[in-house]
TIDRENZA-237211 format. One record per residue (C-alpha): y, x, z; residue in one letter. Coordinates in Angstrom, 3 decimals. Example, Ala and Ser with C-alpha at 12.3 -4.5 7.8 and 13.67 -1.06 7.14 Angstrom:
BEGIN
(atom (-4.500 12.300 7.800) "A")
(atom (-1.060 13.670 7.140) "S")
# end
This chain:
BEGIN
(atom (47.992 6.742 -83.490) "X")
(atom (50.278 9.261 -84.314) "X")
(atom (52.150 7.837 -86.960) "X")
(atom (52.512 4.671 -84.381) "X")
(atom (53.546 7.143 -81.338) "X")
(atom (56.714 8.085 -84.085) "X")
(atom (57.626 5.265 -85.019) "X")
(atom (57.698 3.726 -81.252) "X")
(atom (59.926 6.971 -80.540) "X")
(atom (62.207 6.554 -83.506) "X")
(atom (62.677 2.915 -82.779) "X")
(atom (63.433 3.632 -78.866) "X")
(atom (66.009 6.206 -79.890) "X")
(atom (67.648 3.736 -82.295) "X")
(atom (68.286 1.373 -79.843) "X")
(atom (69.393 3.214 -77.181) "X")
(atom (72.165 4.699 -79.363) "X")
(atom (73.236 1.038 -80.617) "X")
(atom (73.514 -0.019 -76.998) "X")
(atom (75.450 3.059 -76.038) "X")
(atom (77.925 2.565 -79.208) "X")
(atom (78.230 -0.838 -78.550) "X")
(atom (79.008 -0.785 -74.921) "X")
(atom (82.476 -0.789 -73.359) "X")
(atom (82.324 1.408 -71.235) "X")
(atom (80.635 4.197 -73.367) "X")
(atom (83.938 5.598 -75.082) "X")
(atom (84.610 8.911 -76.909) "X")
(atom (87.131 10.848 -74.522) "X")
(atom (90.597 10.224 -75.260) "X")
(atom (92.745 13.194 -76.595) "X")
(atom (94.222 14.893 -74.355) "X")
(atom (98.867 15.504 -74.909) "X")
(atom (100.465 18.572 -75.299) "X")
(atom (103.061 16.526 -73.198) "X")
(atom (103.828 16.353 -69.410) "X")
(atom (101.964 13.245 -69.202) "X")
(atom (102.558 12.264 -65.134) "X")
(atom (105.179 12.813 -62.664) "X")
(atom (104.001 13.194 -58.924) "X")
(atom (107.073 13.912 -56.992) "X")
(atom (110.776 14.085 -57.729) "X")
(atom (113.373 14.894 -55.260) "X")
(atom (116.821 15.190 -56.261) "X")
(atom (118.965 17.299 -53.981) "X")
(atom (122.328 17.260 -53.193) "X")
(atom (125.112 17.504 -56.306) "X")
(atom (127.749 15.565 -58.481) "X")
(atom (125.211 13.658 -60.600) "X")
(atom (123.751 11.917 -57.343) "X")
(atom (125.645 8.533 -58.937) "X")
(atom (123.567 8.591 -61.789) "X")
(atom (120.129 9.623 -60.855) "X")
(atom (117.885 7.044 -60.295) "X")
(atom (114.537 7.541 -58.994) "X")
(atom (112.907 6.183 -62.165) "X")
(atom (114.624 8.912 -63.867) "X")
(atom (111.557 11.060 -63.684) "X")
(atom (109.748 9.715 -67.027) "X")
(atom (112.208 12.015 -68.688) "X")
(atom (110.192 14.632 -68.067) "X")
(atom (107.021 12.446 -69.478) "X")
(atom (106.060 12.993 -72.956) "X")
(atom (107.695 14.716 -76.201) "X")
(atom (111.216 15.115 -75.613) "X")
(atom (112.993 13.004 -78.568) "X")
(atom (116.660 12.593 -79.643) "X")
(atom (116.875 9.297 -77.518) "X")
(atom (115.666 10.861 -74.789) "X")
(atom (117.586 12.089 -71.741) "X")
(atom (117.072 14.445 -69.249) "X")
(atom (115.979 15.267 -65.461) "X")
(atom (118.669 16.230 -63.127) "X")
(atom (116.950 18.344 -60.214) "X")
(atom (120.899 18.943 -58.400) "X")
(atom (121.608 21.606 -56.182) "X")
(atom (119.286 24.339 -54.935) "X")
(atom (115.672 23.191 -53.976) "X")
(atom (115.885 19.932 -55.769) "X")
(atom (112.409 19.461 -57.929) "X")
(atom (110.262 17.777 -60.126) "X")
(atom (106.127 17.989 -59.718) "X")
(atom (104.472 17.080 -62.720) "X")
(atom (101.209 17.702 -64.526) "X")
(atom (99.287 17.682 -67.893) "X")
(atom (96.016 15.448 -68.370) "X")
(atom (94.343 18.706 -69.163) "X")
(atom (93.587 22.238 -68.583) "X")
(atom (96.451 24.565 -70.097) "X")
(atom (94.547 28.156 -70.655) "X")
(atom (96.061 31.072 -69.748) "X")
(atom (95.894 33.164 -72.791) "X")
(atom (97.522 36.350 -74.562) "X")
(atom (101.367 35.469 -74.663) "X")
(atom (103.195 32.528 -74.006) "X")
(atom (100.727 29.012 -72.358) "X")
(atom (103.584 26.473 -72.082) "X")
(atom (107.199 25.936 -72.230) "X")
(atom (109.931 23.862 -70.629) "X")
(atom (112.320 22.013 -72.517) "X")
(atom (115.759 21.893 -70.912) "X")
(atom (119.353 20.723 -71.947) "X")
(atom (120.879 22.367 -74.936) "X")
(atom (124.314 23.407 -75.488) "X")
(atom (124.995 24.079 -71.866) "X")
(atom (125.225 26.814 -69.643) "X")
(atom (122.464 28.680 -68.473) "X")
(atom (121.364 27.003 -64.867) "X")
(atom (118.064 28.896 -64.082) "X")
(atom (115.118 26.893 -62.536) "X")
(atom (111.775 28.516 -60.773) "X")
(atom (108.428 27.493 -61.846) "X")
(atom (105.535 26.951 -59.807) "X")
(atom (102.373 26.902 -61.488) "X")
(atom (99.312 25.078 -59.667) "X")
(atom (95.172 24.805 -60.657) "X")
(atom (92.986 21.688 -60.137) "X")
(atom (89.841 23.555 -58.769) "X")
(atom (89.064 20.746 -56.653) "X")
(atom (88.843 18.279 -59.818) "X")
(atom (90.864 15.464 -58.119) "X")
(atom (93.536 15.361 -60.712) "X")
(atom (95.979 15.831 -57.890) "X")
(atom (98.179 18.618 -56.887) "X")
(atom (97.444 19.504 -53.550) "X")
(atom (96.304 23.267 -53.410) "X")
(atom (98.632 25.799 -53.618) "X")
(atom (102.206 26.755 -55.379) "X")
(atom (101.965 29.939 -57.418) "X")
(atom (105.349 31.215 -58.630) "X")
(atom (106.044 32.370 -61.688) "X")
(atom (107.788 36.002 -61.923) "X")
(atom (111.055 36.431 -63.695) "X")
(atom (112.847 39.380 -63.967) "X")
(atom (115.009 38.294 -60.980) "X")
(atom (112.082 38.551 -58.941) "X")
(atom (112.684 41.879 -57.062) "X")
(atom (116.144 40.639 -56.086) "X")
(atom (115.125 36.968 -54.922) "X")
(atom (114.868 35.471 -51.023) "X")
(atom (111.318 34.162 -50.712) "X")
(atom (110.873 31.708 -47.872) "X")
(atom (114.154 30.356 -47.941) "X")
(atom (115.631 26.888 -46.936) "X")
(atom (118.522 25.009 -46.924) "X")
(atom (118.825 21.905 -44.880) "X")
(atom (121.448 19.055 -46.201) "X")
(atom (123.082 17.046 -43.708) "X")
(atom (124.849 13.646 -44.731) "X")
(atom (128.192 13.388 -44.625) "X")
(atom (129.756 11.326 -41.771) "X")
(atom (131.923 9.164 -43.155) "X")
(atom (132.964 8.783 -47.485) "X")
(atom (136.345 10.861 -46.507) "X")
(atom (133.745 14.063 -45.590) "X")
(atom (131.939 16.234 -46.904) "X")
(atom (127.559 17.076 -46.755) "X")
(atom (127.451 20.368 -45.029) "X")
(atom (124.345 22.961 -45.471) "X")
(atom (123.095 25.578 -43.408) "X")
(atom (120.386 27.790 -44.177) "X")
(atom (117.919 29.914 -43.023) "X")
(atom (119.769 32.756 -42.793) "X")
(atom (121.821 31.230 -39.846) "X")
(atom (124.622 30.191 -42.209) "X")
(atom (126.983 27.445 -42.475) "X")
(atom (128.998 25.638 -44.965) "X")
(atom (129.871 22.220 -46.723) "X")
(atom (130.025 21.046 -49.896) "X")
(atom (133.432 21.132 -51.250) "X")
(atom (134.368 19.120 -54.843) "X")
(atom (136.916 20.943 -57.100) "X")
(atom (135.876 18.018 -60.131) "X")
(atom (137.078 14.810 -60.989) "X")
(atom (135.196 12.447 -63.360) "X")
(atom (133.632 8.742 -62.845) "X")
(atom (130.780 9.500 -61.347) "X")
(atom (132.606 11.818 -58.497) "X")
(atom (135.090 11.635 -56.018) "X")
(atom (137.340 13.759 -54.305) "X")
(atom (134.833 14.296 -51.565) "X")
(atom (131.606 14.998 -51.267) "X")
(atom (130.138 12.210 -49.808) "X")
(atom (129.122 10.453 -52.988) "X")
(atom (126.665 13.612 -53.663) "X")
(atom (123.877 11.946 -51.491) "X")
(atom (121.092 10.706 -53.462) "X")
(atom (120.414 7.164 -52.366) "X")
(atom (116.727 7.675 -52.376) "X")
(atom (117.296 10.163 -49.852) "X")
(atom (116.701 7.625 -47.011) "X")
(atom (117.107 10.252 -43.968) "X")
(atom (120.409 11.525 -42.807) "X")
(atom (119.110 15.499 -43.519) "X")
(atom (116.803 16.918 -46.096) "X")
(atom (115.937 20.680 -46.134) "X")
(atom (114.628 22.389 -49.308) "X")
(atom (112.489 25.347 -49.259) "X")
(atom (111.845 28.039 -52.212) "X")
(atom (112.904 31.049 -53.542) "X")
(atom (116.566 31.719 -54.110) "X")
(atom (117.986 33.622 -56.912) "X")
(atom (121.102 35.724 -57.156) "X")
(atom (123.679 33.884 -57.537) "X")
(atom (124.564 33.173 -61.848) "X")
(atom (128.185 32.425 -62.214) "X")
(atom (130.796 34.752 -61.716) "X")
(atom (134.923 34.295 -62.086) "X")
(atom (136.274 36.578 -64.806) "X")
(atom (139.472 35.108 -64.002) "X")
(atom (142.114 37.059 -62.295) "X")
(atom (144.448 34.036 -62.179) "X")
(atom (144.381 30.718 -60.763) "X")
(atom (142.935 29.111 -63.952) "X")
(atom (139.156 30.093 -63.290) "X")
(atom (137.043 30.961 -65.818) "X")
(atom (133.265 30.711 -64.741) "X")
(atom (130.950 32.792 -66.929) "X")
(atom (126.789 33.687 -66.711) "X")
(atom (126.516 37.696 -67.318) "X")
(atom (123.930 37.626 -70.717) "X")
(atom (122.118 40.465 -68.969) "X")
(atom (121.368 38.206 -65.652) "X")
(atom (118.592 36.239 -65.968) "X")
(atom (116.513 37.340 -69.155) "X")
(atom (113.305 35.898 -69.030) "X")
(atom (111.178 33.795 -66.521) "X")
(atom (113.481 30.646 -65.563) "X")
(atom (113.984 26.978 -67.226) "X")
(atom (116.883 25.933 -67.903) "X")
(atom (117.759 29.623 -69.202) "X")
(atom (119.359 29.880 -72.527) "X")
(atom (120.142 33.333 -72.563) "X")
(atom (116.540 34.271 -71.668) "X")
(atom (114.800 36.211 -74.453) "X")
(atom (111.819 33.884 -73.880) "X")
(atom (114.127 30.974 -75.270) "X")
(atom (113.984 29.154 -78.519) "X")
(atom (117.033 27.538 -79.357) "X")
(atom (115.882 25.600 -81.214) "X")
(atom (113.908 23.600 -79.524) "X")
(atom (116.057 24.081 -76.682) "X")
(atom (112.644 25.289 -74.695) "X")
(atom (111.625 28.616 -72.767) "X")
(atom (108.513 29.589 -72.867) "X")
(atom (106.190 30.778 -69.813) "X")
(atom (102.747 33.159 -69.402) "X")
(atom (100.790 32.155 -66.524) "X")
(atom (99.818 35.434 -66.208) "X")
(atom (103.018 35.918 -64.289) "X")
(atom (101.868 33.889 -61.286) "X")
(atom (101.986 35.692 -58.363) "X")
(atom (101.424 34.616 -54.454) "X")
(atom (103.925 34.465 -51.497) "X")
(atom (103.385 38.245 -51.065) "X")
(atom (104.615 38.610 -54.899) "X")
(atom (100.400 39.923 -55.621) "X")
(atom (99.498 39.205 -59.005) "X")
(atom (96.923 36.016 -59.769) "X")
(atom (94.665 35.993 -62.281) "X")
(atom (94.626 31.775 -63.154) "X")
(atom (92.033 30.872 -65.522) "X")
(atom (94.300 27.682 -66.443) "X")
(atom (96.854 25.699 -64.309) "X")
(atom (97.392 21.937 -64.930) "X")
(atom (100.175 21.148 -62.847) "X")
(atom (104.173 22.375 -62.946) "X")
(atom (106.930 22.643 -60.505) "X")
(atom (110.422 23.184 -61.734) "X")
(atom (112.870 24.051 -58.630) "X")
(atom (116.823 24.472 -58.878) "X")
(atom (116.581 28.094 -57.864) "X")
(atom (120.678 29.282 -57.374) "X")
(atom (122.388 28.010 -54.441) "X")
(atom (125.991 28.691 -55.759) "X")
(atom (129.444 26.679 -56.196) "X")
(atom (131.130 27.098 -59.409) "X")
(atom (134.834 26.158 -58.555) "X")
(atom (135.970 23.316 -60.342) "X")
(atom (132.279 23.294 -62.282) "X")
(atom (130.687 22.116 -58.683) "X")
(atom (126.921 23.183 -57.900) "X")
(atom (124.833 25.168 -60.336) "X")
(atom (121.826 22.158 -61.196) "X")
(atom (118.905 22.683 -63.028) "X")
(atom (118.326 20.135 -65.815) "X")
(atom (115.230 19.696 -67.404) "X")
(atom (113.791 17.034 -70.584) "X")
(atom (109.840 18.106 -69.957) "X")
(atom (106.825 20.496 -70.761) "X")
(atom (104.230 21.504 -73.455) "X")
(atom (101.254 23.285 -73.848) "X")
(atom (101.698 25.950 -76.550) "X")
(atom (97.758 25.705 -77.204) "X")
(atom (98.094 22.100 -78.130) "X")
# end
């Protein structure tokens, strides 16, 4: 009876595991990317490049970024891309993930947001932490801008913020994709006739070392060191890869308290400086995607 009783049992668990294996739906889980691997939101806000941006354009910030490959334009300030990985990124000693941006330019710095999935719904709808730069103590939390179309192609978009000021954009640039008004800045998937931007502003990067009428826009080395995309002077970047490199142990909340995040799984890369450049136009965070270091 016994040997019987084992044999039954062996045979059971035999062919339950060839059903299992043979079924569709039982499947080994997938390996996970180091890659961005889905974009949620992208909102590009006003700027030069509006021409050329096409909605679409955010699966440039999908997957390894490759020779071929171009890159996100997020535009002037509060213009963003929401993306996240297919998996937890850890937050461990040093550096968890870095964002690749556009090499060979200047240095256009970009806030991250960093954001957990502790309700499992692969979505990201709990809340923004920001990452801390070294810029911190001299940014404007809860600020917005609010974008108003411009009337007619001869005008310009005019701004004002939430400081109580005023302004328009003014082009000092010629090229194809730009005119010699502002109008053409609109994004066309900007269906409203305003769009305001919220997030935290940083000083602004440029400054004219010019002392002439022939401006000479430069970004002080000693500005922005560590803590921003699109920051090639940041001791946190590798040239390289063209990448800089983020510890999520630098999230803090909206009153700048330090949070201890397990993991995060979801990004937000903002166009932090609301600044004209002279004939350069607005300063405009460009970014080509993300990667978990662990991976």
């Amino acid at each position: 009876m016994i040997f019987r009783s084992k044999l039954s049992v062996g045979l059971l668990l035999f062919t339950l595991t060839f059903l299992l294996s043979s079924c569709s739906w039982f499947q080994e889980p997938s390996k996970s990317s180091a890659y961005i691997t889905q974009v949620f939101d992208y909102v590009y806000a006003p700027g030069q490049h509006a021409q050329l941006v096409k909605k679409t354009d955010s699966s440039n910030f999908i997957g390894e970024p490759t020779s071929d490959k171009s890159w996100l334009y997020l535009g002037g300030f509060g213009g963003y891309v929401v993306a996240g990985f297919d998996h937890n990124v850890a937050n461990e000693d040093g550096f968890d993930f870095e964002i690749f941006a556009l090499k060979g330019a200047s240095p256009e710095p970009g806030i991250v947001y960093v954001m957990s999935d502790t309700n499992g719904n692969g979505l990201p709808d709990e809340t923004w932490f920001e990452l801390r730069g070294n810029q911190y103590s001299k940014s404007k939390r809860n600020y917005w801008v609010r974008y108003n179309k411009a009337v007619s192609d001869t005008s310009n978009i005019t701004w004002k913020d939430s400081e109580g000021k005023r302004g328009d954009l003014k082009s000092g640039y010629t090229a194809t994709y730009n005119t010699k008004y502002t109008s053409s800045w609109w994004w066309s998937a900007t269906a409203t006739d305003s769009i305001t931007f919220y997030g935290t502003r940083l000083p602004d990067s440029y400054i004219n070392t010019s002392s002439t009428s022939t401006q000479n826009w430069v970004v002080p080395q000693t500005l922005f060191t560590w803590g921003y995309a699109k920051n090639l002077y940041g001791t946190d970047y590798d040239s390289d890869l063209g990448a800089n490199k983020f510890d999520i142990s630098n999230a803090v909340d909206s009153l700048g308290n330090a949070i201890n995040l397990p993991h995060i799984r979801f990004i937000k890369v903002q166009t932090a400086v609301f600044q004209q450049v002279g004939w350069l136009n607005e300063v405009s965070t460009e970014v080509r995607g993300a990667k978990d270091l662990r991976k």
